[in-house]
C-alpha positions in Angstrom: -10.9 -17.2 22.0 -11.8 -14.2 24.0 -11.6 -12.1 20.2 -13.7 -14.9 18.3 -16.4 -14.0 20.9 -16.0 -10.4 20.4 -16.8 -10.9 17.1 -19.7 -13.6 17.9 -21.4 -10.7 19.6 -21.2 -8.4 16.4 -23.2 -10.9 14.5 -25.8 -11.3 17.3 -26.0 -7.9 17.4 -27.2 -7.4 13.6 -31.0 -8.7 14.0 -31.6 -6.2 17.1 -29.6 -3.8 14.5 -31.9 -4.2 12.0 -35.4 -4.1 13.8 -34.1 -1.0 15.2 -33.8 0.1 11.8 -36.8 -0.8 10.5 -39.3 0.4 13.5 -37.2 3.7 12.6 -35.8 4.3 16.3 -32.6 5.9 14.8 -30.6 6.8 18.0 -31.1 3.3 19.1 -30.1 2.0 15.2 -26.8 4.5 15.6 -25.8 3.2 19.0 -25.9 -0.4 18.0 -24.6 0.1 14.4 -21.2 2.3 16.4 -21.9 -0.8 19.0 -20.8 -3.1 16.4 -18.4 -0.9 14.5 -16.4 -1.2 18.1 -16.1 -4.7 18.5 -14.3 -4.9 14.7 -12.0 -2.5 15.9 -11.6 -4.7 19.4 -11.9 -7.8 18.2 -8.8 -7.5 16.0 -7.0 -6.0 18.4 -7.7 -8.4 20.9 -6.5 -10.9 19.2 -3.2 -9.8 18.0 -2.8 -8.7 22.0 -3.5 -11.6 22.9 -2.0 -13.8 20.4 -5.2 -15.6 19.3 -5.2 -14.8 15.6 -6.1 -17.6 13.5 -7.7 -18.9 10.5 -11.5 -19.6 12.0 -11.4 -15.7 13.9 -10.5 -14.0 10.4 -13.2 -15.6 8.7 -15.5 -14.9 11.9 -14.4 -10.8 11.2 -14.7 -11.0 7.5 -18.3 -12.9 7.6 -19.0 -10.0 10.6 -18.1 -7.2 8.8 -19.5 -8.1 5.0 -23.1 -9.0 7.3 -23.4 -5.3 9.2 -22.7 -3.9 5.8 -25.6 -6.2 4.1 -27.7 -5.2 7.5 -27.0 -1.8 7.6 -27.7 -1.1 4.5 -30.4 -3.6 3.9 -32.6 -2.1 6.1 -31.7 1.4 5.4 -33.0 0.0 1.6 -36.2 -1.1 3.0 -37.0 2.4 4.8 -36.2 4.0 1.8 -33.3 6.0 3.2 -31.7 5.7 -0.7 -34.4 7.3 -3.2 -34.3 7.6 -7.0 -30.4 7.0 -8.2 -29.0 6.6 -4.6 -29.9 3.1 -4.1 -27.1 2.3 -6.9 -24.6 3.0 -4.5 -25.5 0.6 -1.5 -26.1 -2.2 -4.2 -22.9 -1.5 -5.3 -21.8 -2.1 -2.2 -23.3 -4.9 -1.1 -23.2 -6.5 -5.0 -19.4 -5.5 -3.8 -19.0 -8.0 -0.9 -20.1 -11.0 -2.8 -17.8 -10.4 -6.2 -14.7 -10.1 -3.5 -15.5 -12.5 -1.6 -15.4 -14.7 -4.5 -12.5 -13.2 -6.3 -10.4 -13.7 -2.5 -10.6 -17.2 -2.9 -8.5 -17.3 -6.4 -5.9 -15.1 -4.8 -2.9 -16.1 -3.1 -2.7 -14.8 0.5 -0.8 -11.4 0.7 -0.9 -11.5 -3.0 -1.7 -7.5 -2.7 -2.8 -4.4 -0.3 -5.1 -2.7 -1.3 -5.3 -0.4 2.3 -5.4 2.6 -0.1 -8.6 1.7 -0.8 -10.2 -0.3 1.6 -9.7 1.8 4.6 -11.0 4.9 3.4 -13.9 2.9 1.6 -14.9 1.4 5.2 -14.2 4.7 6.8 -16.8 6.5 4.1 -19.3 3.5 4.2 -19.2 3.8 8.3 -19.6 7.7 8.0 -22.4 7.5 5.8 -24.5 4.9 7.2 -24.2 6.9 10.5 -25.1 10.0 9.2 -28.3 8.2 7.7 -28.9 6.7 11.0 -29.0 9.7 13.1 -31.7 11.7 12.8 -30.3 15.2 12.9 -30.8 16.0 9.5 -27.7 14.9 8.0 -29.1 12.6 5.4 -27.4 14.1 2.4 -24.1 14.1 3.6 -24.7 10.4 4.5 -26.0 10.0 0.6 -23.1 11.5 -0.7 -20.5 9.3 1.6 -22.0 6.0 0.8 -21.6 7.3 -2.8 -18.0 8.3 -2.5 -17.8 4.4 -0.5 -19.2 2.6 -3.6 -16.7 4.8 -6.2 -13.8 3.9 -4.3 -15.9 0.0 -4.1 -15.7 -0.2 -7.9 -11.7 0.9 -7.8 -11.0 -2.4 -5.5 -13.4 -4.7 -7.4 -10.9 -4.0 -10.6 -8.3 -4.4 -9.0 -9.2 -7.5 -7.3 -10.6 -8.4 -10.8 -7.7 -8.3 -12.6 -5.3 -10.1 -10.1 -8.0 -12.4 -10.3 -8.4 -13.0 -13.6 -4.4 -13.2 -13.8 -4.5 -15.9 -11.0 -6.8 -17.8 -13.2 -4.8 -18.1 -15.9 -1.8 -19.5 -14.2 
């Protein structure tokens, strides 16, 4: 259960995440949001080492992951890190996380992969949200990767859409 508390210590780690956000202390906000962008890499992999995969610790990583995305983005909302248009793209995002998470639950397990996707949508969404959280001027680049995050966010909402909708009618 070593993993499970891995992952435990993600979610405790979001409030801190977020005040650090909000107070604008954005080396602090980038060490903790990389802080917990390390324990879903080493909680998985713990796991699997380990041989304590189960149901209850990939719900614990799913719930994790979908609530630093809501957090990190969130907050970076209520600075006003996304002006004008941008703010489409994190609530596309976030909007993102709740349509899956719904659409998941029609699906058979292992119905589909979409890694394709998903990895370089999490790797662009990471990217970007670090970029917006370190203050060395690299704010557009972070604008334009939580953009490129939320295209490829639309892609795997179809897709899960349309499996979906064909799981329904069975």
């Amino acid at each position: 259960m070593v993993a499970n508390l891995v992952t435990l210590t993600r979610i405790l780690l979001l409030p801190v995440l977020a005040a650090a956000i909000l107070s604008g202390h954005g080396w602090a906000a980038l060490a903790l949001f990389l802080a917990a962008g390390a324990t879903d890499i080493l909680d998985g992999q713990l796991a699997r080492r380990l041989g304590q995969t189960s149901p209850l610790g990939a719900m614990l990583d799913l719930l994790a992951d979908r609530l630093l995305t809501l957090t990190s983005l969130g907050a970076l909302i209520a600075t006003g890190a996304f002006a004008g248009a941008w703010i489409a793209a994190p609530l596309v995002l976030i909007a993102r996380n709740f349509a899956v998470a719904g659409l998941q639950q029609a699906l058979p397990e292992g119905d589909f992969d979409l890694a394709a996707i998903e990895y370089p949508k999490i790797a662009l969404n990471f990217l970007g949200v670090s970029l917006l959280l370190a203050p060395v001027g690299a704010s557009d680049a972070g604008l334009w990767a939580i953009a490129a995050s939320a295209v490829l966010s639309g892609g795997s909402v179809a897709v899960y859409g349309r499996r979906a909708l064909a799981a329904f009618r069975d």
